[in-house]
Structures are given as structure tokens and as C-alpha cells.
BALOBA-1460 file (C-alpha; in Angstrom, 3 decimals):
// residues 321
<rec num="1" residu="x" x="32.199" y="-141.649" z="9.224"/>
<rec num="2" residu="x" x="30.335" y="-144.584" z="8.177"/>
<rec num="3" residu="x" x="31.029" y="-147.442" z="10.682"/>
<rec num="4" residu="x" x="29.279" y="-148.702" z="13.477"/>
<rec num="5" residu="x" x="30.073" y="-146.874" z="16.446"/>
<rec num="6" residu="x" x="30.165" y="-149.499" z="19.504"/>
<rec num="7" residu="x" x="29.668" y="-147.871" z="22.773"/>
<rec num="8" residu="x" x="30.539" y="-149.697" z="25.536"/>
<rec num="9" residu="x" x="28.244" y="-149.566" z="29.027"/>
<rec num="10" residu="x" x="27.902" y="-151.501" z="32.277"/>
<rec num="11" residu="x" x="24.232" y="-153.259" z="32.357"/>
<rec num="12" residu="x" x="22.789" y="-151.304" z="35.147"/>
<rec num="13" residu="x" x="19.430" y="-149.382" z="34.566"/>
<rec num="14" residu="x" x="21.376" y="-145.868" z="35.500"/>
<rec num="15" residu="x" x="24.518" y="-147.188" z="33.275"/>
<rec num="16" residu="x" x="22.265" y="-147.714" z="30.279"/>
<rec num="17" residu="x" x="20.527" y="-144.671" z="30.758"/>
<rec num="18" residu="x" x="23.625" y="-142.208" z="30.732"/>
<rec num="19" residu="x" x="24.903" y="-144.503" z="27.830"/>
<rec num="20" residu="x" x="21.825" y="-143.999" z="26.055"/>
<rec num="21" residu="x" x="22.456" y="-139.804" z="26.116"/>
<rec num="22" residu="x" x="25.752" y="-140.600" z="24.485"/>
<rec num="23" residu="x" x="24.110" y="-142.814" z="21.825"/>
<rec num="24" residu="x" x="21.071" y="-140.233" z="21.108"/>
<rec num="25" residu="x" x="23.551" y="-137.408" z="20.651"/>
<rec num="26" residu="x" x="25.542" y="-139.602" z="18.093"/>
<rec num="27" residu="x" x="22.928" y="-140.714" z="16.199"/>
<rec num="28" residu="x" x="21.641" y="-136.700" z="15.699"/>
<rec num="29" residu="x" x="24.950" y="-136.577" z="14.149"/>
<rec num="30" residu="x" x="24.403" y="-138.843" z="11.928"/>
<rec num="31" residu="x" x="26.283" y="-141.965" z="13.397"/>
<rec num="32" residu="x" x="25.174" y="-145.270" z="13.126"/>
<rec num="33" residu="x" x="25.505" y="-146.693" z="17.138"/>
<rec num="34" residu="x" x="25.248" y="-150.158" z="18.551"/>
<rec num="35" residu="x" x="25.355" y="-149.970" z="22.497"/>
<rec num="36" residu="x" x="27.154" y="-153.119" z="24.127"/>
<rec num="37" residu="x" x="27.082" y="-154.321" z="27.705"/>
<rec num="38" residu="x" x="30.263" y="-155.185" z="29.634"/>
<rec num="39" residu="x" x="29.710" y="-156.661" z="32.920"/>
<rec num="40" residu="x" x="32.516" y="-155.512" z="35.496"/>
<rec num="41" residu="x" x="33.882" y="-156.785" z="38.627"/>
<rec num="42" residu="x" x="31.260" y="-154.524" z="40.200"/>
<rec num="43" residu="x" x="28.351" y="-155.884" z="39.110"/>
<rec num="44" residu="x" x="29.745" y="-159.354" z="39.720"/>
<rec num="45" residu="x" x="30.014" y="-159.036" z="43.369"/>
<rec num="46" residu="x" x="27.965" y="-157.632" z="46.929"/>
<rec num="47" residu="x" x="31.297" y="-157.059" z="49.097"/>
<rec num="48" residu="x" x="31.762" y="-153.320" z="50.369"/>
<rec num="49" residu="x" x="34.038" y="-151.405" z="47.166"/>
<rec num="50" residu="x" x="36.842" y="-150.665" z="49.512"/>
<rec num="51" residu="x" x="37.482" y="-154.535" z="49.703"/>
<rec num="52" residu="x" x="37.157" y="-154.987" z="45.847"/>
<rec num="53" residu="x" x="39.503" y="-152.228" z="44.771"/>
<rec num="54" residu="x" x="39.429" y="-149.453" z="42.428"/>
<rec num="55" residu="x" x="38.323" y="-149.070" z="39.296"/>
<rec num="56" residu="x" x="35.885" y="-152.054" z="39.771"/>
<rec num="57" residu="x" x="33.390" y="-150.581" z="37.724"/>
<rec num="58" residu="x" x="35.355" y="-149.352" z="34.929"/>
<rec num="59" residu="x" x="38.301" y="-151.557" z="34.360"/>
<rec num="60" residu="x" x="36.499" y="-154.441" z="32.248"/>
<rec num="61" residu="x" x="34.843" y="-151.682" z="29.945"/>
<rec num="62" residu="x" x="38.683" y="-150.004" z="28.975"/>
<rec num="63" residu="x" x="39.959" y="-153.311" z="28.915"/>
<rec num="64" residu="x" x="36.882" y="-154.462" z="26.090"/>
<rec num="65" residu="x" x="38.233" y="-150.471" z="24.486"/>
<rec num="66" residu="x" x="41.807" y="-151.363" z="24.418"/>
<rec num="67" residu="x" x="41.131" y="-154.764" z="22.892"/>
<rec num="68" residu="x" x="38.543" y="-153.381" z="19.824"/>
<rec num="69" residu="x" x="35.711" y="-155.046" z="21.307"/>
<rec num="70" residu="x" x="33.926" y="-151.517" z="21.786"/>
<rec num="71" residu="x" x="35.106" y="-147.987" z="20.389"/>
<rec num="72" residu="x" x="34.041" y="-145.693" z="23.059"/>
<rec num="73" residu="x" x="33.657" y="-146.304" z="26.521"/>
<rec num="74" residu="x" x="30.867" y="-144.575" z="28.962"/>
<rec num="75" residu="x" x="31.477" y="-144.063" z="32.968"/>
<rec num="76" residu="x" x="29.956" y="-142.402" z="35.776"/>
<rec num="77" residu="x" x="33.427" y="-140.004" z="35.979"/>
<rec num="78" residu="x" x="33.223" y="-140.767" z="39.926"/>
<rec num="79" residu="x" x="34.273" y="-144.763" z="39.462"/>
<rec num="80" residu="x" x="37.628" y="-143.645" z="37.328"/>
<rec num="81" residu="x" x="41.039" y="-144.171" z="38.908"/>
<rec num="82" residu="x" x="42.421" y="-140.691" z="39.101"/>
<rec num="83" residu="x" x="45.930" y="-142.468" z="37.108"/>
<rec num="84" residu="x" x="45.477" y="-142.394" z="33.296"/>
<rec num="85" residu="x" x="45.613" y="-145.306" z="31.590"/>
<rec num="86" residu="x" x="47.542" y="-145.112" z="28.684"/>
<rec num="87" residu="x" x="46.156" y="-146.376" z="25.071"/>
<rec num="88" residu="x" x="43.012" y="-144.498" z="26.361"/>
<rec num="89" residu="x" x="41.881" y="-140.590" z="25.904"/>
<rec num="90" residu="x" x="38.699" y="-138.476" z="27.670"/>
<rec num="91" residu="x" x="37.203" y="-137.591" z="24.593"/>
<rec num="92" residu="x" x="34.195" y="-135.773" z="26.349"/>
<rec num="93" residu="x" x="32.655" y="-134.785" z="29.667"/>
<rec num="94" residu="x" x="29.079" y="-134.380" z="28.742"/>
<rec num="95" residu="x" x="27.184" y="-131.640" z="30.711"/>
<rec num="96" residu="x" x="26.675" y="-132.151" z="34.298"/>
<rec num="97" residu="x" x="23.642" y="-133.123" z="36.197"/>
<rec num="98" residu="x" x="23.073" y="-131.855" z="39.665"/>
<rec num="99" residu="x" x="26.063" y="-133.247" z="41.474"/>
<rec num="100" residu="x" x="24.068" y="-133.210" z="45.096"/>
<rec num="101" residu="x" x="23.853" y="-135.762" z="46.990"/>
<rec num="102" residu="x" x="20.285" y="-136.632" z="48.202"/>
<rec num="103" residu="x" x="18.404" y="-138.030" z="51.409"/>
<rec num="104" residu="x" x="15.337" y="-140.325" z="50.878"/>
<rec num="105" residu="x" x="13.750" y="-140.952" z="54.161"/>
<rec num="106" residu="x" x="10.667" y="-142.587" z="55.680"/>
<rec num="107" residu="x" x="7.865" y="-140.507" z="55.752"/>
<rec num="108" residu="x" x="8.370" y="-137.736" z="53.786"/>
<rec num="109" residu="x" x="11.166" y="-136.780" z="56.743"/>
<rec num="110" residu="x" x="14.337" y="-134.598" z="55.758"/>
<rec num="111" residu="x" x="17.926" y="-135.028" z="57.457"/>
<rec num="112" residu="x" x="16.943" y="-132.698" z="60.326"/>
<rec num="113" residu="x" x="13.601" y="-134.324" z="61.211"/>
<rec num="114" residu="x" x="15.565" y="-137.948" z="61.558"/>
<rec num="115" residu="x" x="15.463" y="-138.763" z="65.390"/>
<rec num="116" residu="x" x="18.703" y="-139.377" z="67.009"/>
<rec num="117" residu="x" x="19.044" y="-143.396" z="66.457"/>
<rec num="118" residu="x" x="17.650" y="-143.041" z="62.980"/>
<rec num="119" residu="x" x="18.992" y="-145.917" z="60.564"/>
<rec num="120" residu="x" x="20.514" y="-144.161" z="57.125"/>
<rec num="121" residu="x" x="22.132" y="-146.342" z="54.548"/>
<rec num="122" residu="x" x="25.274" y="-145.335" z="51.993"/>
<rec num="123" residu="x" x="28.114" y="-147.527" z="50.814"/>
<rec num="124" residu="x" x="30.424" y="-144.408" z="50.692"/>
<rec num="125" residu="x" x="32.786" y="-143.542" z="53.810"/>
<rec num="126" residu="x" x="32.557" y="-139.940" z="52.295"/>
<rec num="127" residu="x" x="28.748" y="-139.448" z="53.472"/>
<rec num="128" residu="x" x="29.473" y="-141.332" z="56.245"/>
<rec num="129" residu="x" x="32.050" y="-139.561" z="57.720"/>
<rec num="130" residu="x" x="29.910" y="-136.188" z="56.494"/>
<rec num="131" residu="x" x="26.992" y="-137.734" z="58.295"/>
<rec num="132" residu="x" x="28.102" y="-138.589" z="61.391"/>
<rec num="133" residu="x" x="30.257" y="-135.083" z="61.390"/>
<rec num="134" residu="x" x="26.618" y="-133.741" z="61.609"/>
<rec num="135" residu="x" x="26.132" y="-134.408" z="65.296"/>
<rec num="136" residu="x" x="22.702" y="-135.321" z="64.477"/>
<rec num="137" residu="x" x="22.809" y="-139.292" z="66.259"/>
<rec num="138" residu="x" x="22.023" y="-141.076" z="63.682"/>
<rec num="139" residu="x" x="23.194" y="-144.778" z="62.911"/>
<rec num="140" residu="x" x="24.868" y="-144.862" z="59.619"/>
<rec num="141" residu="x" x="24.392" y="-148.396" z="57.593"/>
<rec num="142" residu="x" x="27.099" y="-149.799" z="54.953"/>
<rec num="143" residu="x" x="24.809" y="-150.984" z="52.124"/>
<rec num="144" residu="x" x="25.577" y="-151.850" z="48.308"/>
<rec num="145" residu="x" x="22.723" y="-152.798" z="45.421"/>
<rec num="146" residu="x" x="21.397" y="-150.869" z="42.562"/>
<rec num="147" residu="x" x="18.900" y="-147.854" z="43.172"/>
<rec num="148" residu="x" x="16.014" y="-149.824" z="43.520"/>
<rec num="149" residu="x" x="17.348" y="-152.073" z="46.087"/>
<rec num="150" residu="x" x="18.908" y="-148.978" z="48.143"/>
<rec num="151" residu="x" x="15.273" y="-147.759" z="48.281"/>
<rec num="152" residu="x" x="13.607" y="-150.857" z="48.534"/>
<rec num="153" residu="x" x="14.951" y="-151.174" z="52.557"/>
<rec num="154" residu="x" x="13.908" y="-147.735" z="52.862"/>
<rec num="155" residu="x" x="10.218" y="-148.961" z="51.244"/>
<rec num="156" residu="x" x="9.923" y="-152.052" z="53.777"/>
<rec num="157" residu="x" x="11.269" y="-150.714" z="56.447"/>
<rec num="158" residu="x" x="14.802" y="-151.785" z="56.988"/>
<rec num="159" residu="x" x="15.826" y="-149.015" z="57.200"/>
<rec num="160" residu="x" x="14.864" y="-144.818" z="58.021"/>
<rec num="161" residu="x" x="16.479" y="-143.362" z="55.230"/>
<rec num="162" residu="x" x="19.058" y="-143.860" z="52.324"/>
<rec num="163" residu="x" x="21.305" y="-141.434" z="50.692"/>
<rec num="164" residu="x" x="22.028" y="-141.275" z="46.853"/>
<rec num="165" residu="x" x="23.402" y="-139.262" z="44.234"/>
<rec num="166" residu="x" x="20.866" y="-137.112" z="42.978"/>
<rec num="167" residu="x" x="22.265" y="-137.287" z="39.516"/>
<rec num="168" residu="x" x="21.378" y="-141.332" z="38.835"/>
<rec num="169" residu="x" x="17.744" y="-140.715" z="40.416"/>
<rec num="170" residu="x" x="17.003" y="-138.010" z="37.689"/>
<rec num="171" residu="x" x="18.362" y="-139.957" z="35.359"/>
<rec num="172" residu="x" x="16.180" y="-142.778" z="36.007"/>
<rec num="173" residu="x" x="13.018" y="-140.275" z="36.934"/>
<rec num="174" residu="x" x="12.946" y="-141.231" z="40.407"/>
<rec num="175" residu="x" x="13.366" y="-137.954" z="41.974"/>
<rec num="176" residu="x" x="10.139" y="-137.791" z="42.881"/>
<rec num="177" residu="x" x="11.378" y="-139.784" z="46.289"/>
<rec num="178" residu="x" x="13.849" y="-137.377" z="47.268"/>
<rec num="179" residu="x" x="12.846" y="-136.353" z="50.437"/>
<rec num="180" residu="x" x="16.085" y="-133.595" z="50.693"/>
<rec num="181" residu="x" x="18.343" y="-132.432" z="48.587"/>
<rec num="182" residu="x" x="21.230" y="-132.116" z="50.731"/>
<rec num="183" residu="x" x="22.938" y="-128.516" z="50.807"/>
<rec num="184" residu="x" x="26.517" y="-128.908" z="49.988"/>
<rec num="185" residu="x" x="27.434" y="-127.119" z="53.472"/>
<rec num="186" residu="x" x="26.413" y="-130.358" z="55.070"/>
<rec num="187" residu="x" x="27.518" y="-132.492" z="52.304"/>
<rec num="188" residu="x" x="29.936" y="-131.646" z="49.591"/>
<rec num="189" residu="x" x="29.553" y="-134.538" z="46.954"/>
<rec num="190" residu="x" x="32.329" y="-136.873" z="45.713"/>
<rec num="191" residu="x" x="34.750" y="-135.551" z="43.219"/>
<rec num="192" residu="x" x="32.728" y="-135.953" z="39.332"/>
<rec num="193" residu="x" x="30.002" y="-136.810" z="40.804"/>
<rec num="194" residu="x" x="26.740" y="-135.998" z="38.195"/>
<rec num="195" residu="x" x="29.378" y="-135.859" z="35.681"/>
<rec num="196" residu="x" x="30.323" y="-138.539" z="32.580"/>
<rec num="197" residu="x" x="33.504" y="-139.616" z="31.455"/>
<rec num="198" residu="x" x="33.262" y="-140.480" z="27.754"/>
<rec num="199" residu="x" x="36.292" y="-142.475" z="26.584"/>
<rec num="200" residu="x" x="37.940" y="-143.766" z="23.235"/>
<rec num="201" residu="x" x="41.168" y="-145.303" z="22.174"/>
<rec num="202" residu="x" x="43.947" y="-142.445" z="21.770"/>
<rec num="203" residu="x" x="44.622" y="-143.323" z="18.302"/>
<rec num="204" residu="x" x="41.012" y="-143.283" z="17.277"/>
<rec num="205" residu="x" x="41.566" y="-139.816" z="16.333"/>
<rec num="206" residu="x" x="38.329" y="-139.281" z="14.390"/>
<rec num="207" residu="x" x="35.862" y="-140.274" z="17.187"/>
<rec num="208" residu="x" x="37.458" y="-138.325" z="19.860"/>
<rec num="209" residu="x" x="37.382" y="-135.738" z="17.591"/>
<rec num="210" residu="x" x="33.676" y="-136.434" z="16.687"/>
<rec num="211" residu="x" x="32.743" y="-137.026" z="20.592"/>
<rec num="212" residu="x" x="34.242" y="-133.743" z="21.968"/>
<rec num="213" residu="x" x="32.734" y="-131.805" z="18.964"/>
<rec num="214" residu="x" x="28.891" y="-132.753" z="20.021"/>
<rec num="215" residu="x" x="29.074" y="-133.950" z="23.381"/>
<rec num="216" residu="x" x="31.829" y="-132.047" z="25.458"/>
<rec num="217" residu="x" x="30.777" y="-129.534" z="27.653"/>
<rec num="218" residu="x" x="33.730" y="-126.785" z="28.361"/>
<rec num="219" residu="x" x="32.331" y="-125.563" z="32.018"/>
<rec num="220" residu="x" x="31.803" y="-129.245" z="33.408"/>
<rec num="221" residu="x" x="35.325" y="-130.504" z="32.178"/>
<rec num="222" residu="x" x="36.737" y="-127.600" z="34.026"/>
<rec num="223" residu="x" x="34.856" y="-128.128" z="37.096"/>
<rec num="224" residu="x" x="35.834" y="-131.580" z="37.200"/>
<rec num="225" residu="x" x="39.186" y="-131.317" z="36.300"/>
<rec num="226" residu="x" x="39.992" y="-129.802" z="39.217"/>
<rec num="227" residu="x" x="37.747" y="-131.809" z="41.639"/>
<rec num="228" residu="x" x="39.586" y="-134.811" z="40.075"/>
<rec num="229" residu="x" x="43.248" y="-133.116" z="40.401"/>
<rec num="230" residu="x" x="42.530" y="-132.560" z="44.029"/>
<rec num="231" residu="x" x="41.502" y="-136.030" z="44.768"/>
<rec num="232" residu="x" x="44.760" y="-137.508" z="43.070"/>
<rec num="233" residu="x" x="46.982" y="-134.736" z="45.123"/>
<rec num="234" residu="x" x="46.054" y="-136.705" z="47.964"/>
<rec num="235" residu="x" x="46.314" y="-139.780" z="47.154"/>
<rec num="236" residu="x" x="42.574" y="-140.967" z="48.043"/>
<rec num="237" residu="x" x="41.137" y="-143.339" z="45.944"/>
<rec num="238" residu="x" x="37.492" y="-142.874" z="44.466"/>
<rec num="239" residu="x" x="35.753" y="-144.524" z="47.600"/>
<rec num="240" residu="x" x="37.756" y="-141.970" z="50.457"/>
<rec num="241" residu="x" x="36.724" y="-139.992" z="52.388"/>
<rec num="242" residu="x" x="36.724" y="-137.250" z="50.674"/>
<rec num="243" residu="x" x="34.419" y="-134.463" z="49.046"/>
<rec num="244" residu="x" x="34.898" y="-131.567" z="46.223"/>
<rec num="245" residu="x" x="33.037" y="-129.544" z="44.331"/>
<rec num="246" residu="x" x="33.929" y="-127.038" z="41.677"/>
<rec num="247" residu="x" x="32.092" y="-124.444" z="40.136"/>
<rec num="248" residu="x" x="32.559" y="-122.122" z="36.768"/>
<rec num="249" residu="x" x="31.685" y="-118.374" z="37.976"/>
<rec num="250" residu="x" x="31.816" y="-114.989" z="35.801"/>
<rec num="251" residu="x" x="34.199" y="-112.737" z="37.572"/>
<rec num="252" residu="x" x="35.009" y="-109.110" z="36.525"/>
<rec num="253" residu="x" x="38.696" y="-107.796" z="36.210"/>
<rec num="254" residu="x" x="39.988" y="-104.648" z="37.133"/>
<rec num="255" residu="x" x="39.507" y="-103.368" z="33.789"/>
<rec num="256" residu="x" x="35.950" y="-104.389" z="33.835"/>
<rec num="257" residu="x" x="36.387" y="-107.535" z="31.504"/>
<rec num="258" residu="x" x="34.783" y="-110.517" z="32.568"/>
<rec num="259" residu="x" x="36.905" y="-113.519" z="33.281"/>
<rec num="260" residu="x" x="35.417" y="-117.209" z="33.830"/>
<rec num="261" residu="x" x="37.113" y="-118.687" z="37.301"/>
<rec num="262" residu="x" x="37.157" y="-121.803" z="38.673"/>
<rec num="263" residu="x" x="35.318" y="-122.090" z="42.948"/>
<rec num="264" residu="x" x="36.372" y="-125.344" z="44.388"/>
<rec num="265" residu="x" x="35.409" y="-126.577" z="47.827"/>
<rec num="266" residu="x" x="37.125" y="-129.455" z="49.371"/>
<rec num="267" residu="x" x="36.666" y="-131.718" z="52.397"/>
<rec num="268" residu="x" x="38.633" y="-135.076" z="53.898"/>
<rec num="269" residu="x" x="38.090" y="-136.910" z="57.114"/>
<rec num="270" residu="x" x="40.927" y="-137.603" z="58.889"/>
<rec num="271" residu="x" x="41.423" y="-140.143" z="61.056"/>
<rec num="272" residu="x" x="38.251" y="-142.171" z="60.358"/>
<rec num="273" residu="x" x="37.793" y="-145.388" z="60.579"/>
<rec num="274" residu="x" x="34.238" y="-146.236" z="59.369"/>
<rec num="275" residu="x" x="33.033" y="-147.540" z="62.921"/>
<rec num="276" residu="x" x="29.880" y="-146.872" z="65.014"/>
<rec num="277" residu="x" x="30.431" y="-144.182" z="67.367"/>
<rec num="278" residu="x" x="33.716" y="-142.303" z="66.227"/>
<rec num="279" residu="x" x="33.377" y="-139.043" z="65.387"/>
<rec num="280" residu="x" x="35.786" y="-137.869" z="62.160"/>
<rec num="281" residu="x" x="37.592" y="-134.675" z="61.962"/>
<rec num="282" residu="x" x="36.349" y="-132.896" z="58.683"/>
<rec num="283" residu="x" x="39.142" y="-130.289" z="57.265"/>
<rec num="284" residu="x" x="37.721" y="-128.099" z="54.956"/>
<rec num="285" residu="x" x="39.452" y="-125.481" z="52.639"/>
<rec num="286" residu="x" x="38.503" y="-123.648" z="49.522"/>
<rec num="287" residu="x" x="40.320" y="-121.307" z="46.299"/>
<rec num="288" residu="x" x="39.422" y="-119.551" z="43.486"/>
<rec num="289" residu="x" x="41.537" y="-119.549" z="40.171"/>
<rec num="290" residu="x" x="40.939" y="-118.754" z="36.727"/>
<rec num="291" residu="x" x="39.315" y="-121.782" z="34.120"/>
<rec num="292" residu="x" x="42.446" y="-122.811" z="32.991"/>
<rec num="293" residu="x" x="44.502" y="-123.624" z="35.832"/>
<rec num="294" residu="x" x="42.077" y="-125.934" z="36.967"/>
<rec num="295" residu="x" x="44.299" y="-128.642" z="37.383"/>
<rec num="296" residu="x" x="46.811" y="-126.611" z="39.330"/>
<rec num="297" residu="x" x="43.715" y="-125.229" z="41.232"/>
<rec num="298" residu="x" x="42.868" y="-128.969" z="42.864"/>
<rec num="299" residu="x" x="46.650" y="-129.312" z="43.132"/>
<rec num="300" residu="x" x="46.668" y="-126.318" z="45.155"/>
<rec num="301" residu="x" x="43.719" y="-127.102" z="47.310"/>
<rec num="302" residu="x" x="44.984" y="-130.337" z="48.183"/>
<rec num="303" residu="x" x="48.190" y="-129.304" z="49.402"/>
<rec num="304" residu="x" x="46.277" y="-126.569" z="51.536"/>
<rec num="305" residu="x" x="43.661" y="-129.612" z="52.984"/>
<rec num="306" residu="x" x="47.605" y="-131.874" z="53.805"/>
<rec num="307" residu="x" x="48.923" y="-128.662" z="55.736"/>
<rec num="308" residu="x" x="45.863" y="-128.569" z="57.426"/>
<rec num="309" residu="x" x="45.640" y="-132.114" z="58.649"/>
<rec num="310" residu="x" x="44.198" y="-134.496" z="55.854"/>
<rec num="311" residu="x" x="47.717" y="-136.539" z="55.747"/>
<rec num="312" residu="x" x="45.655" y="-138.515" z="58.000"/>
<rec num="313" residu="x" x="43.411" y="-140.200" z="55.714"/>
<rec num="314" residu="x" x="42.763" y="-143.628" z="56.844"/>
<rec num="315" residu="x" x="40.244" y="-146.222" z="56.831"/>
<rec num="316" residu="x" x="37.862" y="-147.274" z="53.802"/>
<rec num="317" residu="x" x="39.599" y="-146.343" z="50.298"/>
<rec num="318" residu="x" x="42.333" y="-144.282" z="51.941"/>
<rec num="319" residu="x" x="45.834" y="-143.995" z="50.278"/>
<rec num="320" residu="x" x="45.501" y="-146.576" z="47.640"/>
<rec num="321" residu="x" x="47.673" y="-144.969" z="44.901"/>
């Protein structure tokens, strides 16, 4: 393959960065790569993401994919709409980077050590809901900005504590400032989170070919596949309330043949609201299946979480599809 290859990215530092792992793997191919900035709805505006809708930070870049301005398309897998979009194929889900979520607090302090009153920033209703399901008294701030201006109020003061993805502060080397990684017991992370979603056009048969052949990681597409099938079984768009995580674990059969399984976790909120002082309902639930019902796996779990009570998602990025 001799062309060009035109990857398209958001601007951000952490958007380059993952775009930049794409771009290194295709040029050990071989490929010649030119990396192009999109700017996205996103980027373009400070309101909270429930009000701006979703798929505000990946609809400009497969729009610029359908319409040949870029051939492949990189996203942190968390933004995507759960609906496919058709004209447009997941070539590749790279491998995974810790999917954690992560506490950066004044002094050196971890979640526990916060006292009751403690200011902690996220623009996500998931680790709100999972933060103030805690018990712990703490006064959870809606906040939006890039990684160094979520820090930044924790720097000057504004505010005790942030939490992040620990994914984008690796991938920026930043982790030193992680105070906590936070135990997925207290907070399971948002479906994909850590993970990539590398996309091309459907009938660019060659690069998807070329992108799942070097870049596609087997275990992580699995894992996501069904964090991502769960989260569309319920309707929740990618800023609910809600939290998955999947791993792939060696299992032994009867006949003492190892089988690879699928472990996915799942939480919603129901009933919250977002607002100072109310305390949400967390329903948890959990299944094991083998790697390649995945899909049916989140299905499955998601229809479990309904019985048990998450029908009443509500609030920030509830039923939007």
C-alpha cells in the first residue's frame, strides 16, 4: 500500500497522544502516515456533555471519514454512541491501558483520608453517583477542561481533589500525581474506558484489513464488546450513570482444557438526579460467559441490572437512545 494514510484525531494533548500509537505502529509497517486534526463540537464548547449530546467528541471526525477528508479515524472508545453508524467499520481496538479510574487529591491524601465536606471534581454522573454512594461526605463538583485544567484547581486550591481516568494520565506521563488508584469495588469505570476505537470507511477494505492485522488486540475487543453491549441494552448513553468492566480469564473445563471466558461487572444508579445531597441507589450484578458470546454476555447482564431496578435511570445522559 503506497498512499498516504490520513489519520484523523481531535487536537487535545491526550487525543494526539493515543493517535500518535496508531501512527507509530503504521509506520513500523511500512505506511507512509499524515496525522490530521478535526476539531469537534467538544472541544468547541465548556457546557456540561449531558447538555451537548452524544457523540460530541466523535461525530465531526466520522463525518471528515465518511467524506474522504481522513482514512481512519482514532477515539477514546468511551465517547462512541453505542448505535453503529453505517459507511463506517471498527477496524481495531488497540490493547488496553489500565481502565481505573483515579483520585488526585491535595496533599498526597487518598479517597479515605478526604474529610467529610471535601471538594472532588468529575464531569461524569457515573463517579458521581459512585462517589457519593460511598457515604464518605464529600461535595462532588461538575467540572469540564482538559487534564491540565482538571488538575490545575486541584494545584491552586479550588478544589480537594479531582478524579480522572487513569488511562489519559499515563498516556500523557502524568501519573506521577495520582494520589489513588481507585479499586474497582468502589468504582467500576465507564464502559471502554482505557480502550481505543480505531475506525475506517467499510469499503476501505485494505486498511481495515491492514489496521486489525498490526494493531487489534483479541482480549481487549472482547472485553469491550461486552462492556459496550451492556451499556446499549439499557439504553444509557456514554455520559450515564453507569459502570462496567470486563475481563478475559483462563478457565479450565471439565476435561481439563482451558477455555478463555469473558468476567463482566456492571453497575447503574437509579433514580439519580445529579444534585447535592441525594443519595443514588447503585444495582450491581455480574456473569461469566465464554469469549465469544461477549455480546450476548452484556446483553445478558443488562437485562439482569433492568430486573433488578436500573429501569430507573434518570438524570444526566439517561435514556438518550
Amino acid at each position: 500500500m503506497t498512499r498516504i494514510i490520513r489519520i484523523g484525531t481531535r487536537g487535545s494533548a491526550l487525543a494526539l497522544t493515543q493517535t500518535q500509537t496508531i501512527a507509530d505502529a503504521l509506520r513500523r509497517a511500512g505506511q507512509d502516515v499524515e496525522i490530521v486534526e478535526v476539531s469537534t463540537p467538544g472541544d468547541r464548547s465548556s457546557a456540561p456533555i449531558a447538555e451537548i449530546g452524544v457523540g460530541v467528541f466523535t461525530s465531526a471526525l466520522r463525518e471528515a471519514l465518511a467524506d474522504k477528508h481522513v482514512d481512519v479515524a482514532v477515539h477514546s472508545y468511551k465517547d462512541l454512541p453505542t448505535a453503529a453508524q453505517p459507511g463506517i467499520v471498527l477496524a481495531a481496538v488497540p490493547p488496553r491501558e489500565d481502565p481505573r479510574d483515579a483520585l488526585i487529591a491535595r496533599d498526597g491524601l487518598t479517597l479515605g483520608e478526604l474529610p467529610p465536606g471535601s471538594t472532588v471534581g468529575t464531569g461524569s454522573p457515573r463517579r458521581s453517583a459512585q462517589l457519593r454512594a460511598l457515604g464518605l461526605g464529600l461535595e462532588v463538583v461538575p467540572i469540564r477542561g482538559n487534564i491540565d485544567t482538571r488538575l490545575g484547581k486541584v494545584h491552586n486550591g479550588e478544589l480537594d481533589a479531582v478524579v480522572l481516568a487513569r488511562a489519559g494520565l499515563v498516556r500523557l506521563g502524568r501519573d506521577a500525581e495520582i494520589t489513588e488508584t481507585l479499586d474497582p469495588i468502589q468504582m467500576l469505570p465507564a464502559p471502554a474506558q482505557g480502550a481505543l476505537a480505531v475506525e475506517c470507511r467499510v469499503d476501505d477494505v485494505d486498511i481495515e484489513h491492514l489496521l486489525r492485522s498490526i494493531v487489534d488486540d483479541e482480549a481487549t475487543r472482547a472485553a469491550v464488546t461486552a462492556e459496550r453491549a451492556m451499556l446499549a441494552a439499557l439504553e444509557a448513553g456514554c455520559n450515564a450513570p453507569v459502570g462496567a468492566l470486563a475481563d478475559v480469564v483462563e478457565d479450565l473445563e471439565a476435561d481439563g482444557s482451558i477455555v478463555e471466558r469473558v468476567s463482566l461487572r456492571g453497575v447503574a444508579a437509579a433514580g439519580f438526579d445529579d444534585e447535592p445531597g441525594n443519595a443514588p441507589v447503585l444495582i450491581r450484578a455480574s456473569a461469566v460467559a465464554n469469549k465469544s458470546d461477549a455480546e450476548r454476555l452484556g446483553r445478558d447482564l443488562a437485562a439482569e441490572l433492568l430486573d433488578l431496578g436500573a429501569g430507573a435511570l434518570s438524570g444526566p445522559g439517561g435514556k438518550t437512545r
